[in-house]
Steps between C-alpha positions, in 0.01 A plus 500: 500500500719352187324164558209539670286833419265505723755561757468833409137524656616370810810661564289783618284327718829348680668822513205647727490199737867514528435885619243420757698256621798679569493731767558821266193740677507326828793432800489113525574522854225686606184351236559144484508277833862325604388171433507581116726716434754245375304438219489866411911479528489220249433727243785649271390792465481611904817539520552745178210712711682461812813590376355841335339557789774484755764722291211775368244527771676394827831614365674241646744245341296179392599210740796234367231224494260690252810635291589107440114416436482779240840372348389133502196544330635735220799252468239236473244646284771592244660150488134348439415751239905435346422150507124491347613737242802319395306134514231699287622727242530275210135433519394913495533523117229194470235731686506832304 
């Protein structure tokens, strides 16, 4: 949004994709067919939901595989945003 404002206006319109995308109100396993589930896996944010759901609604521990997925992907995400923000900060007092 510091370099490109109309960002702004989309970042909304993403946000609610993202949602419908990700199985939040619906079980995956039961709404979408086999066959394309994997592409519903491929999504980041599955495995937050899947997470939350396994420890709060099946009280259950979340399986080792998800636990590294959820890791991974914070791990990740941070070291992009460390590394965009670092590679970037010198040019945030141009765009005031």
């Amino acid at each position: 949004n510091v370099f490109l404002r109309d960002t702004q206006h989309l970042y909304g319109v993403i946000c609610t994709i993202w949602m419908y995308v990700t199985p939040i109100l619906y079980p995956l396993e039961t709404t979408i067919p086999e066959q394309y589930q994997f592409v519903f896996r491929l999504n980041p944010m599955y495995h937050y939901v899947t997470f939350f759901r396994d420890a709060a609604f099946y009280c259950q521990a979340p399986s080792l595989y998800t636990t590294i997925a959820v890791f991974a992907w914070a791990i990740g995400v941070f070291m992009l945003g460390l590394y965009v923000f670092h590679k970037k900060q010198d040019d945030f007092i141009y765009y005031n």
